[in-house]
Biopython code that builds the backbone (N, CA, C, O; Angstrom):
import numpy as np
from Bio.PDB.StructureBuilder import StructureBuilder

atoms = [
    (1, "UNK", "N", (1.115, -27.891, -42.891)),
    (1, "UNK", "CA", (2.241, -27.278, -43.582)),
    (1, "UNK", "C", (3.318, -26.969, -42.549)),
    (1, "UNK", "O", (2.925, -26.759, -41.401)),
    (2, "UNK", "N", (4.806, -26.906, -42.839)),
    (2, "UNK", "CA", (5.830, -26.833, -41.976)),
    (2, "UNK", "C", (5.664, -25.479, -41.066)),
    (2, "UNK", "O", (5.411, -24.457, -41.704)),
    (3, "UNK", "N", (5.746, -25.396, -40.058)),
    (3, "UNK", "CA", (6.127, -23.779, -39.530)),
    (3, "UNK", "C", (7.006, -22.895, -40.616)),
    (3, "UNK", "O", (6.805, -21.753, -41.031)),
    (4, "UNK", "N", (8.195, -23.967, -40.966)),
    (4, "UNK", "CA", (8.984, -22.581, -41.627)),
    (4, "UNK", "C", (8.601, -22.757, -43.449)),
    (4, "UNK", "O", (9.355, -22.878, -44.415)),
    (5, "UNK", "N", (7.852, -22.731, -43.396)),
    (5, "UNK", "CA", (7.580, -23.020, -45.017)),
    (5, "UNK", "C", (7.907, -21.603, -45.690)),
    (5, "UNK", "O", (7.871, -21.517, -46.917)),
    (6, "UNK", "N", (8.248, -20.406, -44.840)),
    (6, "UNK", "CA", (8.530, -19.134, -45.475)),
    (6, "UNK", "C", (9.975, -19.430, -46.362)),
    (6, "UNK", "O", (10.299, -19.299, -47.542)),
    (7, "UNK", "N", (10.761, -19.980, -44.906)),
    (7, "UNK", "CA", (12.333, -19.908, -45.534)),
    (7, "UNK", "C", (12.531, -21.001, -46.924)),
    (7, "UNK", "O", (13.418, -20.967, -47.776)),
    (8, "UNK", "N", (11.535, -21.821, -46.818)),
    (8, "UNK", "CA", (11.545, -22.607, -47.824)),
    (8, "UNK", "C", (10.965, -22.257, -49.383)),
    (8, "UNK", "O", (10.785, -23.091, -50.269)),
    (9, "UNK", "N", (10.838, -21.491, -49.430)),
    (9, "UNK", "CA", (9.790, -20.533, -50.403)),
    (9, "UNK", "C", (10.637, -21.130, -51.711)),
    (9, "UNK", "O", (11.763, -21.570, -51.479)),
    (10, "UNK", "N", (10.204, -21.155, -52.885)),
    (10, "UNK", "CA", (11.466, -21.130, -54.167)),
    (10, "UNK", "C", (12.116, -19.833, -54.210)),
    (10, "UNK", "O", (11.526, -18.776, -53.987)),
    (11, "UNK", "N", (13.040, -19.914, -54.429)),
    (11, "UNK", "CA", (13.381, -18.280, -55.327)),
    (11, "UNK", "C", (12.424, -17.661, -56.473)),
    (11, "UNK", "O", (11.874, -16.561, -56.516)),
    (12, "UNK", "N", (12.415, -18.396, -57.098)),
    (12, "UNK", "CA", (11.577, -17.730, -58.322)),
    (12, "UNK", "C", (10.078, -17.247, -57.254)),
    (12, "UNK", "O", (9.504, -16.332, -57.846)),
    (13, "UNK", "N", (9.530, -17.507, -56.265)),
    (13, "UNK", "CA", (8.662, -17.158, -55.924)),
    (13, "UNK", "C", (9.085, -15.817, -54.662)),
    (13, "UNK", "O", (8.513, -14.779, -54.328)),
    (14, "UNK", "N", (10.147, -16.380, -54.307)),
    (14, "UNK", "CA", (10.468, -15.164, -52.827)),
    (14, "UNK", "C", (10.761, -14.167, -54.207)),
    (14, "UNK", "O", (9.957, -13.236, -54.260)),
    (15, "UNK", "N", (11.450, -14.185, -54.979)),
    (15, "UNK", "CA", (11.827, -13.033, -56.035)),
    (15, "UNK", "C", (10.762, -12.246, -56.569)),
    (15, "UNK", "O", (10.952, -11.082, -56.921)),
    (16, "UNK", "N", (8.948, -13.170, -56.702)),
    (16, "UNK", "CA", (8.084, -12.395, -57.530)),
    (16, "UNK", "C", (7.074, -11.597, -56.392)),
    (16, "UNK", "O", (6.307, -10.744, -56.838)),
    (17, "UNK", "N", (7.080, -11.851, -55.074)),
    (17, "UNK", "CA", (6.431, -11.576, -54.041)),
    (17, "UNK", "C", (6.152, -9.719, -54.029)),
    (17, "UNK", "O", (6.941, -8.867, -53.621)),
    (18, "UNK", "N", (5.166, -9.571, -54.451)),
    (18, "UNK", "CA", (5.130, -8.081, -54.793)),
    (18, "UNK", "C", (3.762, -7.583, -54.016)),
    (18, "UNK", "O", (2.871, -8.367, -53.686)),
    (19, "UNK", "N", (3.735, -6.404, -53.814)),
    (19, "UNK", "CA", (2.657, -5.362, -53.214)),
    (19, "UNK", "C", (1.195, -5.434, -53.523)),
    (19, "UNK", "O", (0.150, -5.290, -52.889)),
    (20, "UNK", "N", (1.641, -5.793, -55.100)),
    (20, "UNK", "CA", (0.325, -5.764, -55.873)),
    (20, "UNK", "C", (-0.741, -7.027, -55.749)),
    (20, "UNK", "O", (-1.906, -7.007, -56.147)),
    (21, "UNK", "N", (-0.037, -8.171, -55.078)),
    (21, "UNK", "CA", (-0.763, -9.263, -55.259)),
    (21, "UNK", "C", (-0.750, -9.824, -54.248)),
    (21, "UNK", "O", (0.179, -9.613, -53.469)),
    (22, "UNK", "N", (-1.910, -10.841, -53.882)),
    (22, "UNK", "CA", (-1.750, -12.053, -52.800)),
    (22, "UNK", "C", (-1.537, -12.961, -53.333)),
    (22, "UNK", "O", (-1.935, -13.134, -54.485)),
    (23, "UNK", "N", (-0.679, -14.041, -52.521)),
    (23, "UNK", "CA", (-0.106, -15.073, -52.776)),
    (23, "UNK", "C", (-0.575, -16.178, -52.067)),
    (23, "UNK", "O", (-0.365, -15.936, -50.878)),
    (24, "UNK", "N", (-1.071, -17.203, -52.186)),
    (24, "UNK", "CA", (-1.927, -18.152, -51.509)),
    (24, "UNK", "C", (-0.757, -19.515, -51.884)),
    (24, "UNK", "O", (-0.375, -19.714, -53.037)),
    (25, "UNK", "N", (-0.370, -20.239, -50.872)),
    (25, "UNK", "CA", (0.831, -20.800, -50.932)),
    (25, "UNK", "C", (0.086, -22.392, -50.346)),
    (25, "UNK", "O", (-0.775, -22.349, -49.467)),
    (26, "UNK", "N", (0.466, -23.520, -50.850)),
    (26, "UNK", "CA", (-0.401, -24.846, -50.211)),
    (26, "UNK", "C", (1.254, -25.149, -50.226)),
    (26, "UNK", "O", (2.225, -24.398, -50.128)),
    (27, "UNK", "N", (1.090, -26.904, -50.427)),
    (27, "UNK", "CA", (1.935, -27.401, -49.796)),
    (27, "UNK", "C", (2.879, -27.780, -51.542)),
    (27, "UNK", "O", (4.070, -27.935, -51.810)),
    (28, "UNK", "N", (1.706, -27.801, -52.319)),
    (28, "UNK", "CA", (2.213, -28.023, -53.842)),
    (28, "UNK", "C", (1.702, -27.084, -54.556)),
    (28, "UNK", "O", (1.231, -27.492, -55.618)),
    (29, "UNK", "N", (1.643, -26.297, -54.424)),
    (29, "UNK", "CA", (1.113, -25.002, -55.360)),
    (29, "UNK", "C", (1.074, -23.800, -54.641)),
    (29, "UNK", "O", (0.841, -23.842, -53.433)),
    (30, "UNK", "N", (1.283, -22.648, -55.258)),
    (30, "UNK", "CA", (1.591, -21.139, -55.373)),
    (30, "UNK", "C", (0.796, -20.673, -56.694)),
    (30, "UNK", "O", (0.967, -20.881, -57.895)),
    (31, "UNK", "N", (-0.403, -19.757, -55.740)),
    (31, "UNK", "CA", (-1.184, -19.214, -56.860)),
    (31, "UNK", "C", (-1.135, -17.410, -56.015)),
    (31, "UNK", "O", (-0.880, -17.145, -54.841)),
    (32, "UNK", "N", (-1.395, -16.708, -56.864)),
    (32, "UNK", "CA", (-1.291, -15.158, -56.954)),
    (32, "UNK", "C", (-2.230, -14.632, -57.641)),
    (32, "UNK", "O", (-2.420, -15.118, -58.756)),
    (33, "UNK", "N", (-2.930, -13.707, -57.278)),
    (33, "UNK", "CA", (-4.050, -12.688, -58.047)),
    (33, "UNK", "C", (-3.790, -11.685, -57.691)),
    (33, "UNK", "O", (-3.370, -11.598, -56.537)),
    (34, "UNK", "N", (-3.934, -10.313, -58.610)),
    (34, "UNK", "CA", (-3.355, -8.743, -58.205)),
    (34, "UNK", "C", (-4.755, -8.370, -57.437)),
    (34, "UNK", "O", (-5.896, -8.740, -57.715)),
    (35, "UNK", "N", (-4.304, -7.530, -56.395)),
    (35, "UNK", "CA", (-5.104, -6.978, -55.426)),
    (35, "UNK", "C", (-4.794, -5.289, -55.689)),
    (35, "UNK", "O", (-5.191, -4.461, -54.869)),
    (36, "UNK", "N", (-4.155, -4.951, -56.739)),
    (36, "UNK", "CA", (-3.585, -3.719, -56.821)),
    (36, "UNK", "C", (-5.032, -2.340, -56.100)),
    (36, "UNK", "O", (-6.237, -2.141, -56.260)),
    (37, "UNK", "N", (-4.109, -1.853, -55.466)),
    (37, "UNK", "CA", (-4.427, -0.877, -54.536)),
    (37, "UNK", "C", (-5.767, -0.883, -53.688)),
    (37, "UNK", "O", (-6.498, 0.067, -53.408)),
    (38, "UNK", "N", (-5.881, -2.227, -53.360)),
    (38, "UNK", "CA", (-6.479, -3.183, -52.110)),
    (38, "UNK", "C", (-7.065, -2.692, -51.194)),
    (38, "UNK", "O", (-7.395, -2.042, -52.185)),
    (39, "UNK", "N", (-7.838, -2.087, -49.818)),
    (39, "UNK", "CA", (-7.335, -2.252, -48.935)),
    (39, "UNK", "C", (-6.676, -3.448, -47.729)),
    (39, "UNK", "O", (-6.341, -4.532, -48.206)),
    (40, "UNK", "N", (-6.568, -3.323, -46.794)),
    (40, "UNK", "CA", (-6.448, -4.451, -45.698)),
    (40, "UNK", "C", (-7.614, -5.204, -45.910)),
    (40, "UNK", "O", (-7.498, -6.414, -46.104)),
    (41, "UNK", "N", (-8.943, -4.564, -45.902)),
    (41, "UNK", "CA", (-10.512, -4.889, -45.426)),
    (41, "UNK", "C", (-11.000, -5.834, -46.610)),
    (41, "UNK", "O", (-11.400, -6.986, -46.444)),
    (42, "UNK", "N", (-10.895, -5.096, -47.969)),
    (42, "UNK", "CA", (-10.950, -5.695, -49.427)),
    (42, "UNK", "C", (-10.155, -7.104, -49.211)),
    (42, "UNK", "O", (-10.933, -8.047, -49.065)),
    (43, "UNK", "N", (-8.625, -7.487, -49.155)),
    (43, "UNK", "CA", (-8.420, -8.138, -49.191)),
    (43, "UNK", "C", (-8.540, -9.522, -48.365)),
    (43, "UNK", "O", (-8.061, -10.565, -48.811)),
    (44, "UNK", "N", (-9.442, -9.429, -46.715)),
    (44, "UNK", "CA", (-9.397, -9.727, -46.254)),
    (44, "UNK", "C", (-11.085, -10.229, -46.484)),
    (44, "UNK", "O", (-11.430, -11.405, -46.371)),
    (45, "UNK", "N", (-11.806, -9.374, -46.740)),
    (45, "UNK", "CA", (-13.175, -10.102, -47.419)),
    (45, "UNK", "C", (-13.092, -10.786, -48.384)),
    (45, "UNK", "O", (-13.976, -11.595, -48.667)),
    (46, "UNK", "N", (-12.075, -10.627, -49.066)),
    (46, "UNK", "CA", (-11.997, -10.840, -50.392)),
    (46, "UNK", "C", (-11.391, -12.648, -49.923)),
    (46, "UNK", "O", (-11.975, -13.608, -50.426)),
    (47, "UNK", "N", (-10.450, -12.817, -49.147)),
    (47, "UNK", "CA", (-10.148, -14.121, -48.378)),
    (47, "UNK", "C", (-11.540, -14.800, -47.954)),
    (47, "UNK", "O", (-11.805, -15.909, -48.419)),
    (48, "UNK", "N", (-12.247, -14.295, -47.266)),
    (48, "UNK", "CA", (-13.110, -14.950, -46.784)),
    (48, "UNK", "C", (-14.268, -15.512, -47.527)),
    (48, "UNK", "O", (-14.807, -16.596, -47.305)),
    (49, "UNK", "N", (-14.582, -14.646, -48.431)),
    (49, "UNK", "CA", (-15.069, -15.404, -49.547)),
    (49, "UNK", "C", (-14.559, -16.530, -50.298)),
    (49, "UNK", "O", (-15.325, -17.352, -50.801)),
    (50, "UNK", "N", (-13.271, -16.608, -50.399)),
    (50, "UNK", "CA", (-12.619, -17.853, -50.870)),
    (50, "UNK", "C", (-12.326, -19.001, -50.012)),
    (50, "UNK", "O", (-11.969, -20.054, -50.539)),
    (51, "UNK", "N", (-12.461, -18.886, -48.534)),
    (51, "UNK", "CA", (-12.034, -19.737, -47.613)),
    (51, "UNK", "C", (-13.696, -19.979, -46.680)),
    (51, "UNK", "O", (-14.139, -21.092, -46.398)),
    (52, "UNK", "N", (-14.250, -18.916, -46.406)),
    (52, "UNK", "CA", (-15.606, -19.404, -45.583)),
    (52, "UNK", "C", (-14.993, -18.618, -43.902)),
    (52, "UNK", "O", (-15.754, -18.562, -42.936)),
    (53, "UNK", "N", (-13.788, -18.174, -43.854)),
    (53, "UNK", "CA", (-13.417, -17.663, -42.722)),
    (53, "UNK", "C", (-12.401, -16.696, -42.542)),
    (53, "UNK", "O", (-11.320, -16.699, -43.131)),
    (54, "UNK", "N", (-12.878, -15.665, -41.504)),
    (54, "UNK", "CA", (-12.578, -14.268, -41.161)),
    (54, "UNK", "C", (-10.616, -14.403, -41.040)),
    (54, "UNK", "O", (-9.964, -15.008, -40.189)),
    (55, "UNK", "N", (-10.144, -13.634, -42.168)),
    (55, "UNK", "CA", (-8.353, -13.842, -41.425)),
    (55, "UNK", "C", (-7.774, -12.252, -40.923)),
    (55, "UNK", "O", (-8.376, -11.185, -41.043)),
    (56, "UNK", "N", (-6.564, -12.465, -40.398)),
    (56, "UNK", "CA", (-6.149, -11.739, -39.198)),
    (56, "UNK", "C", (-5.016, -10.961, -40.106)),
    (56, "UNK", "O", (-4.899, -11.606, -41.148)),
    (57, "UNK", "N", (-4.202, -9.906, -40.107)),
    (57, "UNK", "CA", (-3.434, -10.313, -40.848)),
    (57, "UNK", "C", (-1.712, -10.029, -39.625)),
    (57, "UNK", "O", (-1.924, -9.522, -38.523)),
    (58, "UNK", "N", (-0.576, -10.314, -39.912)),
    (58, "UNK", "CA", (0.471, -10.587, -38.896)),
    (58, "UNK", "C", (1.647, -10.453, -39.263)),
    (58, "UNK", "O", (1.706, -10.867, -40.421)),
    (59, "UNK", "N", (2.614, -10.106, -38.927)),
    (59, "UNK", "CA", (3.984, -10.404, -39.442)),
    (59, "UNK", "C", (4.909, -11.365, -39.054)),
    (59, "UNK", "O", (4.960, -11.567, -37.841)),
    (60, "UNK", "N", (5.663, -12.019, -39.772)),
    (60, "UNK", "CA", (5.865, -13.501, -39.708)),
    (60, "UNK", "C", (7.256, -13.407, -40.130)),
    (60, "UNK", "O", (7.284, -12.554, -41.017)),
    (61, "UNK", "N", (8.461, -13.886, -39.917)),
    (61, "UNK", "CA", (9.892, -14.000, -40.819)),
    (61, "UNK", "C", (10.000, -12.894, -42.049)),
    (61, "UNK", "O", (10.215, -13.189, -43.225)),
    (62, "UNK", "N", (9.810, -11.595, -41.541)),
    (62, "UNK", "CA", (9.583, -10.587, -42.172)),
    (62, "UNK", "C", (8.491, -10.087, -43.444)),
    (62, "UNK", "O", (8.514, -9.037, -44.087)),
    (63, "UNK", "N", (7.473, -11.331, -43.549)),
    (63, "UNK", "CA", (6.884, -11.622, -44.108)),
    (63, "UNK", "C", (5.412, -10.969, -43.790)),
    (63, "UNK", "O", (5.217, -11.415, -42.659)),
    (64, "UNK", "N", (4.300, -10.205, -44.103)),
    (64, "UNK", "CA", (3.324, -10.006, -44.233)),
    (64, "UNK", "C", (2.115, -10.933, -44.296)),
    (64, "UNK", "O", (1.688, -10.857, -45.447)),
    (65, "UNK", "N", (1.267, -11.892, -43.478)),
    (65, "UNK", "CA", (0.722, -12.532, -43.564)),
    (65, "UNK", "C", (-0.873, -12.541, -43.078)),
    (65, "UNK", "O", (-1.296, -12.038, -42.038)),
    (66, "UNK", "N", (-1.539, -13.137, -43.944)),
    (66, "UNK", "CA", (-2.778, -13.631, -43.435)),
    (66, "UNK", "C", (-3.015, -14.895, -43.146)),
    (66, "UNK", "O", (-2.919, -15.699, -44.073)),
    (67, "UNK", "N", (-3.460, -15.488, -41.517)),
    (67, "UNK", "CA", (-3.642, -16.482, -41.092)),
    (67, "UNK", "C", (-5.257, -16.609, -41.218)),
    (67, "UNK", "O", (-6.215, -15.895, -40.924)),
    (68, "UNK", "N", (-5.051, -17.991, -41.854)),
    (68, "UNK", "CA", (-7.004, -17.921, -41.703)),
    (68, "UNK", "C", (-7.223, -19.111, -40.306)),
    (68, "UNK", "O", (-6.200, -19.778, -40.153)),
    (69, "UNK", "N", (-8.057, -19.371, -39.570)),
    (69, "UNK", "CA", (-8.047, -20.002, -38.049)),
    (69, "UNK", "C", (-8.835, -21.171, -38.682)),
    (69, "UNK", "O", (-9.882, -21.091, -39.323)),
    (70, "UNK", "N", (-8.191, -22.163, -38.403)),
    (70, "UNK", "CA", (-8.594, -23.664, -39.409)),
    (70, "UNK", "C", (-8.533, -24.214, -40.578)),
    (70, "UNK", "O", (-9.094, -25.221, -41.010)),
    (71, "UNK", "N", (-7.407, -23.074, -41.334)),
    (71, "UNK", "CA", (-6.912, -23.292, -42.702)),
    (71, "UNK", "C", (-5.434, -23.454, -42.932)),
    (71, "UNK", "O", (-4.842, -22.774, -43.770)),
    (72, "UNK", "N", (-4.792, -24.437, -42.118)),
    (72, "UNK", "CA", (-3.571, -24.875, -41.485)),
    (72, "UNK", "C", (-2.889, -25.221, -42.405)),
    (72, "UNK", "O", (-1.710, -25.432, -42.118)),
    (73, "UNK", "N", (-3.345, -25.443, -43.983)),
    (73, "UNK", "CA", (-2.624, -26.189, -45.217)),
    (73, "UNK", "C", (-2.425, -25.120, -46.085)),
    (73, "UNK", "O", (-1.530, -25.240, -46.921)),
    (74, "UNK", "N", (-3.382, -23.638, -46.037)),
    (74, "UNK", "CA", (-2.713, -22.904, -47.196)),
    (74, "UNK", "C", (-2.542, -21.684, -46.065)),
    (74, "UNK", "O", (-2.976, -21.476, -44.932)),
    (75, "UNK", "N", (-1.555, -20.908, -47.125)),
    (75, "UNK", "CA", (-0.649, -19.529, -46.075)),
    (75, "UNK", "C", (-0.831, -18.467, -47.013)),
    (75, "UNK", "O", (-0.462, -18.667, -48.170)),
    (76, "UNK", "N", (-1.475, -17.083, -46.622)),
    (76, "UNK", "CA", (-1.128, -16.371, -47.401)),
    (76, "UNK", "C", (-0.208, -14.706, -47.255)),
    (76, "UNK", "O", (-0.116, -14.026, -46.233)),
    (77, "UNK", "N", (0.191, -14.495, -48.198)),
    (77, "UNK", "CA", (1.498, -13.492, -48.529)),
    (77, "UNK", "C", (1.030, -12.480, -48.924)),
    (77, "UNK", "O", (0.633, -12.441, -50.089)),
    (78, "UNK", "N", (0.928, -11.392, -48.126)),
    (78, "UNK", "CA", (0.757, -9.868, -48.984)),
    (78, "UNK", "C", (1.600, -9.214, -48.617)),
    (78, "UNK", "O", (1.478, -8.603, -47.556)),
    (79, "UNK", "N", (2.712, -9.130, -49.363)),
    (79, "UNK", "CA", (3.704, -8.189, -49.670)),
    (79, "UNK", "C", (3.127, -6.408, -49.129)),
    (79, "UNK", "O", (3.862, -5.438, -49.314)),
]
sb = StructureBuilder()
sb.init_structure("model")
sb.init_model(0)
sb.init_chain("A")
sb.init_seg("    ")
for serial, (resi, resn, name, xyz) in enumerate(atoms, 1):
    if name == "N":
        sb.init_residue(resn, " ", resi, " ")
    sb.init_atom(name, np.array(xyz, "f"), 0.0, 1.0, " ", f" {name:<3s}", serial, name[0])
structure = sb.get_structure()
């Protein structure tokens, strides 16, 4: 996936990017599930169960992110 795939985001998606949810972003699809009142730890097990590996989380183009280490095609967004 591009480095800047943030700035490239749609609008309709940079517009719905909210607190309540993670956003799991590929190269053709944008999927979201509410994580409402989450923690860091929850959501981050909660990744690893869906991926098979431990993610970090970082700030990115003002962006809130979890990098997973060998999952180079999807990006994810927690607001």
């Amino acid at each position: 996936m591009q480095a800047n795939y943030l700035e490239k985001l749609p609008e309709a998606v940079a517009t719905a990017l909210n607190h309540d949810f993670v956003f799991i972003i590929n190269e053709n699809l944008v999927q979201h599930y509410p994580a409402r009142q989450w923690t860091d730890q929850e959501i981050l097990s909660d990744l690893k169960r869906r991926f098979g590996v431990e993610g970090h989380f970082v700030q990115k183009e003002n962006y809130r992110i979890v990098e997973l280490p060998g999952v180079e095609t999807v990006k994810i967004i927690v607001p």
